[in-house]
N, CA, C and O of each residue as an XYZ file, in Angstrom:
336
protein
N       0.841     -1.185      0.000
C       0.000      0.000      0.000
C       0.888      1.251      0.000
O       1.882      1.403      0.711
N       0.415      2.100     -0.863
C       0.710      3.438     -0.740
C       0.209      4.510      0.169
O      -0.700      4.100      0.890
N       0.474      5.546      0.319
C      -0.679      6.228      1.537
C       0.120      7.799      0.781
O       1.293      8.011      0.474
N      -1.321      8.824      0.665
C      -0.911     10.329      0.495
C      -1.556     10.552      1.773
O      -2.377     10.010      2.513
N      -0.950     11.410      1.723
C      -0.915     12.507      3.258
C      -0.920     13.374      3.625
O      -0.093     14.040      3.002
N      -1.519     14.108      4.584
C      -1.650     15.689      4.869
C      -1.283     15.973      6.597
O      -1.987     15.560      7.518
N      -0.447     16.501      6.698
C       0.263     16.993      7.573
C      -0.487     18.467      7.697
O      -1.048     19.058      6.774
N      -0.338     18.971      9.254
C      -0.964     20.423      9.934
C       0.239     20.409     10.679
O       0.601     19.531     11.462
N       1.051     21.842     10.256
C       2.211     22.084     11.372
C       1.514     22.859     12.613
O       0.871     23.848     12.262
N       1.526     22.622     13.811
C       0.911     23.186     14.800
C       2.000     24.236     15.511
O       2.040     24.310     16.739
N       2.953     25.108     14.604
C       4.071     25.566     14.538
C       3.116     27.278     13.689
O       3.143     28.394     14.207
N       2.433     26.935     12.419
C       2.545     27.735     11.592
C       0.764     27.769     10.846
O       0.009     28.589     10.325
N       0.776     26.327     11.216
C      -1.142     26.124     11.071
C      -1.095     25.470      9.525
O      -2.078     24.788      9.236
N      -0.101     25.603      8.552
C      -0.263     25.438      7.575
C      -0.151     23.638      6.972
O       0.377     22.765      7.660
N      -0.652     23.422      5.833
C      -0.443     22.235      5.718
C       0.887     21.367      4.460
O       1.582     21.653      3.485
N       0.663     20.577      5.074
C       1.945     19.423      3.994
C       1.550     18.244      3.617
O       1.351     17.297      4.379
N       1.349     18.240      1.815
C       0.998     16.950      1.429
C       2.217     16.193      0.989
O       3.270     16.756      0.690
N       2.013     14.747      0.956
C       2.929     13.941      1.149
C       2.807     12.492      0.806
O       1.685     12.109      1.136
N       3.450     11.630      0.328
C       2.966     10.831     -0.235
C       4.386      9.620      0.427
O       5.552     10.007      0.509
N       3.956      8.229      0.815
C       4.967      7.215      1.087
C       4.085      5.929      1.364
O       2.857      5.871      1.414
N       5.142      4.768      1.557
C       4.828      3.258      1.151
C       4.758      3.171      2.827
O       4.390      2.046      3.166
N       5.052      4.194      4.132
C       5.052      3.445      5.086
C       4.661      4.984      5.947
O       5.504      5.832      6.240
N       3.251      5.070      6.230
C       3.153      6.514      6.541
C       3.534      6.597      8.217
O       3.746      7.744      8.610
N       3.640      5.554      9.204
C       3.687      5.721     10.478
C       5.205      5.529     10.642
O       5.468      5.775     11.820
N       6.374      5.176      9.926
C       7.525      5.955      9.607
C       8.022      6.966      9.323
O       8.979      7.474      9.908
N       7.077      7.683      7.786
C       7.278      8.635      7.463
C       6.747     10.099      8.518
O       7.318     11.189      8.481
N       5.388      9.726      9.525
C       5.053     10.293     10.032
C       6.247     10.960     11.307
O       6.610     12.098     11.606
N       6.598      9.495     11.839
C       7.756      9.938     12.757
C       8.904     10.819     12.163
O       9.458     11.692     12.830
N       9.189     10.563     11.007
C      10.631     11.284     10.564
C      10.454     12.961     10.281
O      11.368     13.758     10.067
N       8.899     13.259     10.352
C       8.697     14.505      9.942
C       8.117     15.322     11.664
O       7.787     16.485     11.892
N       8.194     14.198     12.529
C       7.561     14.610     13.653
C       9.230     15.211     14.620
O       9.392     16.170     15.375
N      10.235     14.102     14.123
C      11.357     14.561     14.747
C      12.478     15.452     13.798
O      13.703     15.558     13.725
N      11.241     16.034     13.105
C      12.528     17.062     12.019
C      13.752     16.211     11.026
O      14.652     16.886     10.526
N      13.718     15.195     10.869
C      14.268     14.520      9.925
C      14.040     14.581      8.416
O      14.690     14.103      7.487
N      12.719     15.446      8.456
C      12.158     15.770      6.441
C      12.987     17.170      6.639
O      13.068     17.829      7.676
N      13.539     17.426      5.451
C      14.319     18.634      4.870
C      13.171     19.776      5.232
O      13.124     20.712      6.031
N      12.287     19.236      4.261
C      11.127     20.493      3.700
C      10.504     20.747      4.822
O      10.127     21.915      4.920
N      10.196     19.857      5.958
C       9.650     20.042      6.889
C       9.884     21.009      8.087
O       9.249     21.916      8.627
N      11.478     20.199      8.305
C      12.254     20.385      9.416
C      12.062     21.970     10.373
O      12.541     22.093     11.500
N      11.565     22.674      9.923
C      11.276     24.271     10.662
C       9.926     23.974     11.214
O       9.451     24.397     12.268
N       9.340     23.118     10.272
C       7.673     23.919     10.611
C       7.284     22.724     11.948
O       6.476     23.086     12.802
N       7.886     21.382     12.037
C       7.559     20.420     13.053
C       6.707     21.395     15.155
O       6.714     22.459     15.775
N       6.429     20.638     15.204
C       5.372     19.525     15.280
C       4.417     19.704     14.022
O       4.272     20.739     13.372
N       3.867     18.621     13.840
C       3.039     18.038     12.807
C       1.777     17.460     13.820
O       1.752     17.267     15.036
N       0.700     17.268     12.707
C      -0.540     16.423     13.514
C      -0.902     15.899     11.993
O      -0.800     16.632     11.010
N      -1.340     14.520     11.938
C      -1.565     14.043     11.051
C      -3.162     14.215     10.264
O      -3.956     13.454     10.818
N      -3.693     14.867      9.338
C      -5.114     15.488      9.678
C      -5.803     14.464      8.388
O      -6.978     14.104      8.456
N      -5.175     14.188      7.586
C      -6.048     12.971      6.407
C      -5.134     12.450      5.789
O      -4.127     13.052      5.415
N      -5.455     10.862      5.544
C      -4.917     10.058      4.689
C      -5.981      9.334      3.689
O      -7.175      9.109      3.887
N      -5.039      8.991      2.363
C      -5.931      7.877      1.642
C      -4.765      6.539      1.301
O      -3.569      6.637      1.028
N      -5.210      5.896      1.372
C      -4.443      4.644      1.180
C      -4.578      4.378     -0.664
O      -5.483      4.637     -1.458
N      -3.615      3.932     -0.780
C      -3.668      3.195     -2.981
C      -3.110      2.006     -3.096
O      -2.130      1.619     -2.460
N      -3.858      1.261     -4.097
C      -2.575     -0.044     -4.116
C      -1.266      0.320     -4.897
O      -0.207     -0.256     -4.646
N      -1.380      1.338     -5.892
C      -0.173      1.357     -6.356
C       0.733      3.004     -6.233
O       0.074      4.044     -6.233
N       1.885      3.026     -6.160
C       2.991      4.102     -6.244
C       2.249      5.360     -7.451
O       2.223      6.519     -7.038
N       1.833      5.159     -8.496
C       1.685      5.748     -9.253
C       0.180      6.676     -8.825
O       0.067      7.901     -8.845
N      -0.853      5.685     -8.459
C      -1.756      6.256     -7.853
C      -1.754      7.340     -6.945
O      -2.441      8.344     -7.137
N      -0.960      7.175     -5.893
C      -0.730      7.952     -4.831
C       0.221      9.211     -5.126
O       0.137     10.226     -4.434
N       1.163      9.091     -6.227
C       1.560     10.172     -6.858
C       0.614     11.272     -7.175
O       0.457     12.363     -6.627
N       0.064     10.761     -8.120
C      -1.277     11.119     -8.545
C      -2.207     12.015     -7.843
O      -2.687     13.122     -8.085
N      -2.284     11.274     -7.021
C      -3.293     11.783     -6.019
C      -2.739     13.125     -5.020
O      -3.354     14.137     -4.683
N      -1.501     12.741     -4.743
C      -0.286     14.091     -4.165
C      -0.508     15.009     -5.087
O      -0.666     16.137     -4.618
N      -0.564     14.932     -6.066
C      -0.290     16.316     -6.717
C      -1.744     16.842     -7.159
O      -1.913     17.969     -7.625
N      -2.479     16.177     -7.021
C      -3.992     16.420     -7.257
C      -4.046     17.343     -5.960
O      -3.768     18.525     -6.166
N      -4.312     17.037     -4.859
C      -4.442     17.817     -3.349
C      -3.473     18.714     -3.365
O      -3.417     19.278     -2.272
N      -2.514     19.182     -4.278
C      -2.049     19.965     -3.887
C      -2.061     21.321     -4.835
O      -1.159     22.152     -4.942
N      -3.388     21.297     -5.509
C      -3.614     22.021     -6.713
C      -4.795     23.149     -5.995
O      -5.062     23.116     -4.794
N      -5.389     24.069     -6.910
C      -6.156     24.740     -6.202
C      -7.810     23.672     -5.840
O      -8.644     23.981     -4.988
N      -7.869     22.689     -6.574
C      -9.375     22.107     -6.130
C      -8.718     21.211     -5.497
O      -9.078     20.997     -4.339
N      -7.879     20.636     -5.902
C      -7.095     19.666     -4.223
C      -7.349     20.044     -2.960
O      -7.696     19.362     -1.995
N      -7.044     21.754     -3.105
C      -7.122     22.144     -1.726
C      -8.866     22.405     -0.901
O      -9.246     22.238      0.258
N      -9.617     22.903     -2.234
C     -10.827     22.849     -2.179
C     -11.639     21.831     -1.318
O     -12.473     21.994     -0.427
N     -10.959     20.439     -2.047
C     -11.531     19.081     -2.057
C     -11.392     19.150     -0.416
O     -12.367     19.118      0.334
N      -9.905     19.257      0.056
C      -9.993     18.701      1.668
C     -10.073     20.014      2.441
O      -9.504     20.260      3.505
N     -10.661     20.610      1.920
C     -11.237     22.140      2.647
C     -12.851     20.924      3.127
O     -13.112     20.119      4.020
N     -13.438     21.399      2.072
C     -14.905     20.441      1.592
C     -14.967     19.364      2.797
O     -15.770     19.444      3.727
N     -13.949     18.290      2.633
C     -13.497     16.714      2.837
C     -13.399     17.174      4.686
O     -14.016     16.481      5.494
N     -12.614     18.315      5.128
C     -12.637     18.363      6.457
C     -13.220     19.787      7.342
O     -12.797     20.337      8.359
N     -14.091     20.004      6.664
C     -14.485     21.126      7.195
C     -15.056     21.681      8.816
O     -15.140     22.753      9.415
N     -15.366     20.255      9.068
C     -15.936     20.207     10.706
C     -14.410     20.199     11.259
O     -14.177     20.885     12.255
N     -13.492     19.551     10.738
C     -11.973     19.656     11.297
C     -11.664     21.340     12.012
O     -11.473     21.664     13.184
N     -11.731     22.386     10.425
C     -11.280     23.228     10.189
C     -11.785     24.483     10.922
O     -11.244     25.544     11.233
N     -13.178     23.909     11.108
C     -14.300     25.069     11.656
C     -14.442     24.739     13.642
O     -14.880     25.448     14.549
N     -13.956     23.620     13.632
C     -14.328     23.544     15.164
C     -15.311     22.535     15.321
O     -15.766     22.285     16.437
């Protein structure tokens, strides 16, 4: 399984999509400042995932969420999150 991902820095409020084959690894490495891109904005809270069977999918899907209706979509997708 693949997994895309959305990260909330509780640093800056803002979010980070993300895409990997092992997200409760990848989660830790971005929780202890080990991601480059990350590394300032840590702590993280993990706020949505989707799981894929394949690499290409989940590519896919990363760069989809990270477009202007991507962002729309998990505006939409988490809005009781966002609003309280």
């Amino acid at each position: 399984m693949y997994y895309t991902y959305v990260l909330r820095s509780k640093k800056d409020r803002k979010l980070y999509t993300g895409f990997t084959e092992n997200l409760k690894l990848r989660f830790e490495q971005h929780q202890k400042g080990l991601v480059e891109s990350t590394k300032l904005r840590w702590p993280f809270e993990l706020i949505y995932y989707e799981a894929c069977l394949s690499k290409k999918d989940a590519t896919h899907r990363e760069k989809y969420l990270k477009t202007t209706y991507g962002k729309r979509y998990l505006k939409s997708r988490l809005k009781s999150y966002f609003t309280g």
